[in-house]
C-alpha positions in Angstrom: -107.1 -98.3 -106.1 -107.4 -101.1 -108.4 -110.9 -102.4 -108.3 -111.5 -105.6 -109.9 -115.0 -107.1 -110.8 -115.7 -110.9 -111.6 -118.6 -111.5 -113.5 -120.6 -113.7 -115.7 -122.1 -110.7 -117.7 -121.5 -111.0 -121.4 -119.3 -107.9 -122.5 -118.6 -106.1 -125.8 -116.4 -103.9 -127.3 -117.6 -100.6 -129.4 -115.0 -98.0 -130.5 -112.5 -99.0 -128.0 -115.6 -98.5 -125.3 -116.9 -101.8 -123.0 -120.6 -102.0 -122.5 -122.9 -104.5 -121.4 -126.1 -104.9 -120.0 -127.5 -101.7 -119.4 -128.9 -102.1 -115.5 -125.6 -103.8 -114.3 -123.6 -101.2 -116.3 -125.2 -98.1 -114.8 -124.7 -99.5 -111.2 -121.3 -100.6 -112.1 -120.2 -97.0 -112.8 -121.5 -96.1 -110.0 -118.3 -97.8 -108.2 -116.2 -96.5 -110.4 -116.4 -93.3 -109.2 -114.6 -94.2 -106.6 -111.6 -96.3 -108.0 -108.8 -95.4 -110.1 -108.4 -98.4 -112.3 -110.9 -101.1 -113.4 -110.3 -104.2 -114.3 -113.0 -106.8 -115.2 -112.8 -110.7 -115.4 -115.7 -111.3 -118.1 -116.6 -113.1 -121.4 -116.5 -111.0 -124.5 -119.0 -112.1 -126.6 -121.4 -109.8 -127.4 -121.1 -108.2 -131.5 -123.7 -105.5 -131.0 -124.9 -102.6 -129.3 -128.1 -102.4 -129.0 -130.8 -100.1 -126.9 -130.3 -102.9 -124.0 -126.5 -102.5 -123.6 -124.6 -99.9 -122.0 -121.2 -98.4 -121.8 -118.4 -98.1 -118.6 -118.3 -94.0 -118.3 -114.8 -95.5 -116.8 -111.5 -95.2 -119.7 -108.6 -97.4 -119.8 -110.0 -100.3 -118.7 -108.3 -103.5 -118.5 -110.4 -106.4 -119.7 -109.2 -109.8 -119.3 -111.6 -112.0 -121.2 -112.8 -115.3 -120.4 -115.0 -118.2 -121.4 -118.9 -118.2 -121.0 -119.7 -121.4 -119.2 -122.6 -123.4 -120.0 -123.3 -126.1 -117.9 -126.8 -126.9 -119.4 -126.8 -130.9 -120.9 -124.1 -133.3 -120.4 -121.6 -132.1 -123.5 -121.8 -128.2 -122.2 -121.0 -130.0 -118.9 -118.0 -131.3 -120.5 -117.3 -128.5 -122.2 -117.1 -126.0 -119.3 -114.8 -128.6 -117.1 -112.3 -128.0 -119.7 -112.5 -124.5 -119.7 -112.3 -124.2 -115.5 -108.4 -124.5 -115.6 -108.0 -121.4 -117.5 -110.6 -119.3 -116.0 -109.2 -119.8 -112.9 -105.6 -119.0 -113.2 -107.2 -115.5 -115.2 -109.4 -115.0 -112.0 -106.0 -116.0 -109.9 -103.7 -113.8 -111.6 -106.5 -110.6 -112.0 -106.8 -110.8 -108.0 -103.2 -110.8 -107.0 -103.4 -107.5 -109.2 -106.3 -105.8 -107.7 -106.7 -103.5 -104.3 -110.3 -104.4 -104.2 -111.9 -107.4 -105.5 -115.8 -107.0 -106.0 -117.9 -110.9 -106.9 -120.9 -110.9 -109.0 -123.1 -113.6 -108.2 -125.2 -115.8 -108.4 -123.5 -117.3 -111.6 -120.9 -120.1 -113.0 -117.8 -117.5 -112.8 -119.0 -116.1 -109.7 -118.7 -119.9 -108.1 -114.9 -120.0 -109.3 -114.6 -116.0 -108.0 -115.7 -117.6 -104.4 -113.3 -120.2 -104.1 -110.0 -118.0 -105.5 -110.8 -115.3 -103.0 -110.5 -118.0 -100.6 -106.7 -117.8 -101.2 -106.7 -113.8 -100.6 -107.8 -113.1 -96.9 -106.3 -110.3 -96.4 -107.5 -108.0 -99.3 -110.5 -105.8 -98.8 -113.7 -107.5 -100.9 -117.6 -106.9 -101.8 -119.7 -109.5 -103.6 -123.4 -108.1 -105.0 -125.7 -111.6 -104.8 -128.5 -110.0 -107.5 -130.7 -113.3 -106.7 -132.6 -115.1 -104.0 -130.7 -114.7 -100.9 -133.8 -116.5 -99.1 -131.6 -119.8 -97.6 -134.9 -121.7 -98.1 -135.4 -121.2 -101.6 -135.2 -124.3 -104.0 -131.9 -123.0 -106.1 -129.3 -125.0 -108.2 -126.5 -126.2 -106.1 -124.2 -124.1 -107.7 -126.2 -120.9 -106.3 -126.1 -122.8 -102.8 -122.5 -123.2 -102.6 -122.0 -119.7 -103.6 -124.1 -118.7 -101.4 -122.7 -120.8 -98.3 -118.6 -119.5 -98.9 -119.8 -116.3 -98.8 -121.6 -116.6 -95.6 -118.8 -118.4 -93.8 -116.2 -116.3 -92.5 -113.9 -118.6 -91.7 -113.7 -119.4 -95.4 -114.3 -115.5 -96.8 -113.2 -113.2 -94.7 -112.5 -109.2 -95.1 -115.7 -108.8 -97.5 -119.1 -107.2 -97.3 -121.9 -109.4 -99.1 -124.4 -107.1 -100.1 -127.9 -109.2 -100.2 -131.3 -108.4 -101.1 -133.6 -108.5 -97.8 -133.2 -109.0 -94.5 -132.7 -112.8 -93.2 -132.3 -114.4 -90.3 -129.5 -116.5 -88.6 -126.4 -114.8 -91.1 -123.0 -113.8 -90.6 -121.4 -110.9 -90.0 -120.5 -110.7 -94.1 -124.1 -109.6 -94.8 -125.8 -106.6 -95.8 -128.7 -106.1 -96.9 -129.0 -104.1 -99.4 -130.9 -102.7 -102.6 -131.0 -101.2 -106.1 -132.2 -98.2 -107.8 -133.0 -96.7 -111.4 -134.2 -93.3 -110.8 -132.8 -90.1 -108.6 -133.9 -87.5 -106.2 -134.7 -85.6 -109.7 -137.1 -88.0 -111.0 -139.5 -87.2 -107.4 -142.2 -85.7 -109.8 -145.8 -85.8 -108.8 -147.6 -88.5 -110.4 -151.5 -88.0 -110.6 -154.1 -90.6 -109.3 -154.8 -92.8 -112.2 -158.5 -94.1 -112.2 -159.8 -97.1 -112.8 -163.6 -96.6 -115.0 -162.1 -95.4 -118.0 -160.1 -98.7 -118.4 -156.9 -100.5 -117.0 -153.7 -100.7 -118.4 -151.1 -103.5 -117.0 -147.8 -103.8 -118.0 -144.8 -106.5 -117.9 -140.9 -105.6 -118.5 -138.6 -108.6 -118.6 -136.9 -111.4 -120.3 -139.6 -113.7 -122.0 -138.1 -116.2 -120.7 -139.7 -119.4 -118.2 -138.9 -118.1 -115.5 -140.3 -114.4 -115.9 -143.4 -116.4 -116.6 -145.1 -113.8 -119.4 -147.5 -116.1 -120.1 -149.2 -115.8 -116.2 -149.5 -112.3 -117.0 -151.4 -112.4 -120.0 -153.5 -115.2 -118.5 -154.2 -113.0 -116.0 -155.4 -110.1 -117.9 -157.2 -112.4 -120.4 -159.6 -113.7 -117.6 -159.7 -110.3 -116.7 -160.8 -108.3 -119.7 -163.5 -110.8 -119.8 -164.9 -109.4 -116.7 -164.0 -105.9 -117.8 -163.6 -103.8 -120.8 -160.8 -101.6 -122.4 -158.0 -103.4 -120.6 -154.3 -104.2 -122.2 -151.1 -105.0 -121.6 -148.4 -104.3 -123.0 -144.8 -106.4 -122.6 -141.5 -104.8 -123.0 -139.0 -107.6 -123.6 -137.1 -110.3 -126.2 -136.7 -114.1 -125.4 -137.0 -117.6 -126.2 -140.9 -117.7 -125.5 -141.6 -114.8 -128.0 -142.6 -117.1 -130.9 -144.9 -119.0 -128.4 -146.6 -116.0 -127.1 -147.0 -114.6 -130.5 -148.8 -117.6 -131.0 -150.9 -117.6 -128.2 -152.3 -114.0 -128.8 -153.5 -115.1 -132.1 -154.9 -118.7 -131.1 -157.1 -116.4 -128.3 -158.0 -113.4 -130.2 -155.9 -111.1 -128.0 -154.5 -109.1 -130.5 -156.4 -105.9 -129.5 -155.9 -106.7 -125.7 -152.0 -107.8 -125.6 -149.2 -106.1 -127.4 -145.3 -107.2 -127.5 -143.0 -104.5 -127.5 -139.9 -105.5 -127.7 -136.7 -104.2 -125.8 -137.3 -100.4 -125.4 -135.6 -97.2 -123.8 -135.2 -96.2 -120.4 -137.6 -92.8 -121.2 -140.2 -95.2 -123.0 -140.3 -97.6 -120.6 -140.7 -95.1 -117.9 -143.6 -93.8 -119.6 -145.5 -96.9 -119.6 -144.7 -97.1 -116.1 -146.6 -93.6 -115.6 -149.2 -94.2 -118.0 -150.6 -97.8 -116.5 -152.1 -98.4 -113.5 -150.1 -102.1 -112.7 -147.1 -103.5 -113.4 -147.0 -107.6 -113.1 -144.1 -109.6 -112.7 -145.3 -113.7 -111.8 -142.0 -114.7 -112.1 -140.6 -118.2 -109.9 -137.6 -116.4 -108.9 -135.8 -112.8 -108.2 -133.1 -110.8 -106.4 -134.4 -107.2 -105.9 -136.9 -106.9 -108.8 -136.1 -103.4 -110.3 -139.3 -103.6 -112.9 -141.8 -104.0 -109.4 -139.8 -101.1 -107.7 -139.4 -98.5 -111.1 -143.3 -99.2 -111.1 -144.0 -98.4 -107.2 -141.6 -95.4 -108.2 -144.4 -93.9 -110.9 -147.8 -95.2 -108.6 -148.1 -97.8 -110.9 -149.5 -101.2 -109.0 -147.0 -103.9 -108.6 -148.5 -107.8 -108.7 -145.8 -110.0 -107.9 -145.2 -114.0 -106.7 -143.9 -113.9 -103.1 -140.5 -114.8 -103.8 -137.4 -113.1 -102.4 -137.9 -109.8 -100.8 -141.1 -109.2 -103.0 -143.1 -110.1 -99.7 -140.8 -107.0 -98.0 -140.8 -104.7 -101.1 -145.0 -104.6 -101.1 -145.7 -105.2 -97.3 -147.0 -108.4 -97.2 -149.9 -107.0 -99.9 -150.5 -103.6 -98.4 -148.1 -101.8 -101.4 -149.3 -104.3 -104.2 -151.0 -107.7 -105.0 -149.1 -110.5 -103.8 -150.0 -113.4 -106.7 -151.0 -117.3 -105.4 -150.4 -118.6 -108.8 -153.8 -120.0 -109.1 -155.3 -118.2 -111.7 -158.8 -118.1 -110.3 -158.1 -116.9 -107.1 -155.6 -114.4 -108.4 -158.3 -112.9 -111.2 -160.5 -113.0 -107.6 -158.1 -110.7 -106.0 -158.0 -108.1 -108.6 -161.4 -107.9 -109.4 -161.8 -107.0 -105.3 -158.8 -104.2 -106.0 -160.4 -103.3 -109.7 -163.3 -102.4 -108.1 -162.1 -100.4 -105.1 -160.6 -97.2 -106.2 -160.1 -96.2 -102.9 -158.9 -98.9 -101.6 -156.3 -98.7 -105.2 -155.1 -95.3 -104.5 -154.1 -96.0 -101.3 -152.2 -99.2 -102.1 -150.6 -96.7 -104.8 -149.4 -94.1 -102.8 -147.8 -96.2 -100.1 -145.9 -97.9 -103.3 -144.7 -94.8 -104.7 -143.8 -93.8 -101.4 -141.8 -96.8 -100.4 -140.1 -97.0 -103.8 -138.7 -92.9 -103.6 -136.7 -93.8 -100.4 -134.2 -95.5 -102.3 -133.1 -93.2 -105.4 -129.7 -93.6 -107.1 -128.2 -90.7 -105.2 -128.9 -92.7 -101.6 -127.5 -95.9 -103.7 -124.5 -93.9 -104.5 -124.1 -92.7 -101.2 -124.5 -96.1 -99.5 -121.7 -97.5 -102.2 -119.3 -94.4 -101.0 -119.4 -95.8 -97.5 -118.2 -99.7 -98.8 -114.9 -97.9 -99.9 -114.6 -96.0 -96.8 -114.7 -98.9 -94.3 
């Protein structure tokens, strides 16, 4: 079988080897397993690889490289409208190939991979849609076109859309579905993590506007004022490092707030295991894999209600579901801060939720796609 996957991820080139982001790498090889040939429809930009990147376990793939389209500001506009023609016909050309065509969305190329497919009705399709399936979320109308072929099956038709949650009042393409980072393997017990001896909070992301850092550390700012020996430390690069270098200093929260950078898988588990939350405000999300790698180590998710997060922490009763008004959102932890009991059991039901969907269960529910 030639499986081909259109996608907006940046790729590189090391030694002959593809890799790219490491979370959509590891899943991607996941598929692989079960394909002969791979052929990807992706810009080839990136120079270096670095502790965030990832390489295809898969040899001999064909990569077919295309533009990046940026359709921020009027001249990228421009820009990317003369670039369409030729993405297209690659897109065209790379799914008359293939045996299976698999969409990445939501995302500029995954728009023109929804329209092409259009014009193959008979060949067996998947599409992953890693954001906000919720159909009454404020999104770009890009994601809301997307969004809309692949619901319509008089437009798509012969593909499974695998979607994070479950929503009402959708077609027969949908699945809900979900992610994973860790395996039956990693199911080691995890100890009760008190709460007197000091809290420990932790953020993994892009430091980027909408990952919202900067609600995390307001967060536990307001809170270390209330309580001692708190910190936080955030794992991730981005635009808004400068500024939130700059805030730490401006407010003294150098022995409270600590940037880490981008770090391993193994250290970033650690933090998981070693804190007692893990806080993600961000204004939008798919399947947040940072809120469920946390459940996975007992380690407290506080997340905005956006997406499936609602689902993922049962409506509070697995984590802190954030308002976005700092007051009332310091108010809410200081009622879980100072209920141990009340913590624990909040924990457990996380860790417990988060361990029923492993890689190996991932794997297996990838296995039956190709056997449909």
């Amino acid at each position: 079988m030639k499986f081909l996957i259109i996608t907006h991820v940046p790729h590189g080139n090391a030694d002959g080897r593809f890799f790219a982001y490491a979370p959509y790498v590891r899943e991607m090889n996941i598929w692989a397993k079960y394909v002969d040939e791979l052929i990807i429809v992706a810009p080839l930009t990136l120079k270096e690889k670095t502790s965030i990147y990832f390489k295809y376990e898969k040899e001999g793939i064909k990569f077919i490289s295309i533009n990046e389209l940026n359709a921020i500001g009027f001249k990228s506009k421009l820009n990317a409208i003369s670039k369409i023609p030729k993405i297209v016909f690659a897109i065209y050309k790379a799914m008359k190939e293939a045996d299976h065509i698999h969409l990445r969305c939501p995302g500029n190329t995954g728009l023109l991979g929804c329209m092409v497919q259009i014009f193959f009705p008979n060949k067996p399709k998947t599409a992953k849609y890693a954001g906000n399936w919720d159909p009454n979320a404020t999104q770009p109308l890009s994601y809301k076109i997307q969004k809309w072929i692949l619901n319509n099956t008089f437009l798509t038709k012969n593909i499974t859309v695998l979607v994070y949650g479950t929503w009402q009042n959708q077609s027969k393409n949908i699945k809900p579905f979900f992610t994973a980072t860790y395996s039956e393997v990693d199911k080691i017990s995890v100890e009760s993590k008190t709460l007197q001896n000091g809290l420990k909070f932790i953020f993994v992301g892009a430091l980027s506007e909408g990952k919202n850092p900067l609600y995390a550390i307001n967060i536990v700012e307001e809170i270390s004022k209330r309580h001692s020996n708190i910190s936080l430390n955030i794992f991730g690069n981005g635009q808004l490092l400068l500024e939130l270098e700059k805030y730490i200093e401006t407010n003294k929260l150098e022995n409270v707030v600590f940037l880490n950078g981008n770090q391993s898988l193994d250290i970033i588990k650690n933090a998981y295991i070693d804190s007692h939350f893990v806080i993600l405000p961000s204004k939008s999300e798919g399947w947040p894999k940072v809120i469920a790698e946390g459940m996975f180590w007992k380690c407290l998710p506080i997340a905005t209600p956006v997406s499936c997060v609602s689902n993922m922490l049962d409506n509070g009763n697995r984590g802190v579901l954030l308002t976005m008004n700092l007051n009332d959102d310091v108010v809410l932890m200081d009622g879980l801060i100072n209920n141990q009991e009340l913590y624990n059991k909040k924990a457990q039901l996380a860790m417990h939720w988060s361990r029923n969907y492993t890689s190996d269960f991932f794997e297996k529910e990838i296995e039956k796609l190709f056997l449909k």
